[in-house]
N, C-alpha and C positions, 0 to 999 in steps of 0.2 A: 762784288767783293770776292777777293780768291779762299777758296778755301784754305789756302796754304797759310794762309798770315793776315789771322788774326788782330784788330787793332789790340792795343795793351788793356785792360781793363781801369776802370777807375780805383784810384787806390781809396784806402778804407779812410775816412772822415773828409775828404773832399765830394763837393756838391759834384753829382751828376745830372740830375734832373727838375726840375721845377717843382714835377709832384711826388714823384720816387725815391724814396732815401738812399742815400746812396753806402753802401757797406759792399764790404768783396763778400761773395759766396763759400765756403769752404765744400770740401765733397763730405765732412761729416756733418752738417747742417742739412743737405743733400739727401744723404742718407737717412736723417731720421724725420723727413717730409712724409709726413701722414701718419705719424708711427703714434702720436696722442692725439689729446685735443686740450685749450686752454675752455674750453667752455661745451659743459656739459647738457645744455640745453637742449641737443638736439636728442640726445642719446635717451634723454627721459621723454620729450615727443612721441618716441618710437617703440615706448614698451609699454602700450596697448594705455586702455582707459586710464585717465586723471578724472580728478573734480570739475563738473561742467563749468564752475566758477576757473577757471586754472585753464582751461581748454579754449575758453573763450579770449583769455586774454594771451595766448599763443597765438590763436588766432588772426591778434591784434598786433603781434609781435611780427609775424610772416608777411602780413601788409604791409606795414611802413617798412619790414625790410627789402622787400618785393618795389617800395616805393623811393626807399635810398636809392636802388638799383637803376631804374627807370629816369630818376631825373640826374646822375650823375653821367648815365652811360648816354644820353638822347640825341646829343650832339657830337658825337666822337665819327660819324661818316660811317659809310658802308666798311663794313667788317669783313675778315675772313679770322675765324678761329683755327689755331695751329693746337690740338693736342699732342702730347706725349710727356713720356717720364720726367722726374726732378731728379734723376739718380745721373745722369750720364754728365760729364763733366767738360772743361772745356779743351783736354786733348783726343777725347774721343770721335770719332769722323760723325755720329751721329750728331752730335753740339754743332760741330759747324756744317753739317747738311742744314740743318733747321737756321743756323745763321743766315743760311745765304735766301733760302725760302724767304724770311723776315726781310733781308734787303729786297728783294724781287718785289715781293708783296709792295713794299713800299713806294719803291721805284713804279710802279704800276698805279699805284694812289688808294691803293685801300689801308683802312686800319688792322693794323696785326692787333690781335686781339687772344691774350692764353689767360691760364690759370694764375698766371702774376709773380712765380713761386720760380725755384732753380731748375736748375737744368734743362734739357729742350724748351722749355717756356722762357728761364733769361734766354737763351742763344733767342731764338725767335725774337721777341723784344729788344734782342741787342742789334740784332741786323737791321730790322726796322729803325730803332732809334739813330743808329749810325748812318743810314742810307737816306738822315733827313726825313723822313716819316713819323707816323704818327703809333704811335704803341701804348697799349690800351691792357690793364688786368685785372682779373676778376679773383680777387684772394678768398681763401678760406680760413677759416682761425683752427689752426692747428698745434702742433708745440709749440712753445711760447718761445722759445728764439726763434723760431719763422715770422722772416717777413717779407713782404714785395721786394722782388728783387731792382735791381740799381735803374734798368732800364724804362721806365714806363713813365709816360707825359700824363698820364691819371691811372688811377686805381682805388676800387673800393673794395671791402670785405665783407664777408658774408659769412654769417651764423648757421646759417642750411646747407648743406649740400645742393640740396635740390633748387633753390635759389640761387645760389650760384649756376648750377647748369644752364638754369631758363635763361639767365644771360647770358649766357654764351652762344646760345641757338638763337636768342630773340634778335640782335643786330648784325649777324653774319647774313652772306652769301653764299659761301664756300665754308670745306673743313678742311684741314690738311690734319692727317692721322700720322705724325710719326712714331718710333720707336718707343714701346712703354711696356707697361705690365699693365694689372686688373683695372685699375682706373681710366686707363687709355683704353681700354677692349671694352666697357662701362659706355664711355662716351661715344665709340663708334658703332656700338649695339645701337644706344638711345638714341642717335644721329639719324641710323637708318632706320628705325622703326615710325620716327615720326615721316619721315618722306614716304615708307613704306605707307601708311596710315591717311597720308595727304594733311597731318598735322600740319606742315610745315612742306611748300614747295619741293619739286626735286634739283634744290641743291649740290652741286658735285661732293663727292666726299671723294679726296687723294690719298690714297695710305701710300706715305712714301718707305722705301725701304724691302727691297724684293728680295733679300737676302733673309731679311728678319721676317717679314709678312709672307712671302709670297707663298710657299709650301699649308702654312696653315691657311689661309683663305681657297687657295684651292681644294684641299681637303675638302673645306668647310662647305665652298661651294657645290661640289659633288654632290655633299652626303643630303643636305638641303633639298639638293633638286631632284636628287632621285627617293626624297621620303615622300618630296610631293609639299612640303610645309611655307614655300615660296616659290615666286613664278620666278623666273628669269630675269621679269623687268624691275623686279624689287632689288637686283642684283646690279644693273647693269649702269646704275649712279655713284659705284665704286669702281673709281680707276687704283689702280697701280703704278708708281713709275718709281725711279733713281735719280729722276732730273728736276731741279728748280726750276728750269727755265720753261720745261714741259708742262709742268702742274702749274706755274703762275698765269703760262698762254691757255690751258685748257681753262680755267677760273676767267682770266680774263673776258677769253673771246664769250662767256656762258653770260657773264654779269652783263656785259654789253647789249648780246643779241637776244637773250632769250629772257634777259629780268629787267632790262629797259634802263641799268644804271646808265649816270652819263655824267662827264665833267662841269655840269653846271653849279648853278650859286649852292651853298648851304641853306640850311632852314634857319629862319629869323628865330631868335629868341626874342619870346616875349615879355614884357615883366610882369605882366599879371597871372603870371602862373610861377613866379617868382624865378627865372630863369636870368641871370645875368653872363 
């Protein structure tokens, strides 16, 4: 797909998707992505002791939400997650970077897989879904006009934060870091901490955008290496580039040769684990 021209987007109350509702995006919807939340469950979670009675059925709350996650996401194929902002819109070059990312992705056979939400997350699910691919989102309950945006063949939502992340990391191969603020620098912290850790395989992580990344990761990398606080090889799982077609051949050739992915059958659902 050319960056230059864009297909038209779907207009507002016609179906786009199977699973995805389909509504046009505005950039003030955009704008106020993360800015509340419609459910404060989490926020009481996080400030320190409850009633052990109240604690435990939290507890009960985060596994079957942990358990939605698991049995909707199981079948969706090897993943690559695409982070970055819900602010940048779709005449901005970074929208349709992360577009064309989403058709590659596709075009190559993995699931795109973001946040579910606007901006670099639809452009990435839009390129996917237009490239005949499969696009996949993991929502958060946020202001209450937020919703998945138009593009995604499934989607489910999540109460946690932290639940959501886990699915993002638990069926990818690859990350692709594009342009964001504190939530996209969140995600590619946690990203590399766990490969740094051996949590999690050494996965590539691609932060595209040398223009927006590049000066501060070098910083970064300097100031790191000469405190002494990481080795080199905790580093050297983060590429850089400005090219979709560079960062899909570098994920490709990795899934292939070094994580044993391969074009064969799907996994059988079974129905006794209630899977249809």
């Amino acid at each position: 797909m050319s960056l230059k021209s864009l297909p038209d987007k779907p207009k507002p109350g016609l179906d786009n998707s199977s699973a995805g509702p389909a509504h046009a995006q505005g950039n003030s919807a955009a704008q106020e992505w993360g800015k509340g939340t419609r459910s404060s469950e989490e926020k009481h979670f996080l400030q320190g002791p409850h009633p052990r009675g109240l604690e435990l059925r939290r507890a009960l709350r985060i596994f079957f939400e942990c358990m939605k996650g698991f049995r909707a996401l199981h079948f969706v194929g090897p993943c690559v997650t695409v982070f970055g902002s819900a602010r940048f819109t779709e005449a901005q070059p970074y929208y349709r970077l992360a577009y064309e990312v989403g058709a590659r992705l596709a075009a190559t056979g993995f699931t795109v897989m973001t946040g579910g939400g606007p901006g670099i997350m639809e452009a990435a699910n839009r390129g996917a879904k237009e490239a005949g691919g499969r696009s996949v989102g993991c929502n958060i309950q946020l202001p209450v006009e937020q919703k998945p945006n138009a593009y995604l063949d499934k989607w489910v939502e999540f109460r946690y934060f932290f639940v959501r992340k886990l699915m993002l990391v638990k069926y990818s191969y690859a990350f692709i870091v594009m342009p964001g603020g504190l939530g996209t620098i969140d995600e590619l912290f946690e990203t590399a901490v766990l490969i740094q850790t051996g949590k999690i395989k050494d996965f590539p992580i691609v932060v595209m955008g040398r223009d927006y990344w590049g000066a501060w990761l070098a910083e970064l990398r300097k100031m790191l290496l000469a405190a002494g606080t990481v080795d080199v090889r905790d580093l050297d799982h983060i590429h850089i580039s400005d090219s979709p077609e560079e960062a899909v051949e570098l994920i490709r050739e990795r899934a292939l040769r070094q994580f044993g992915l391969s074009y064969g059958p799907q996994l059988r659902r079974r129905w006794y684990f209630g899977e249809r």
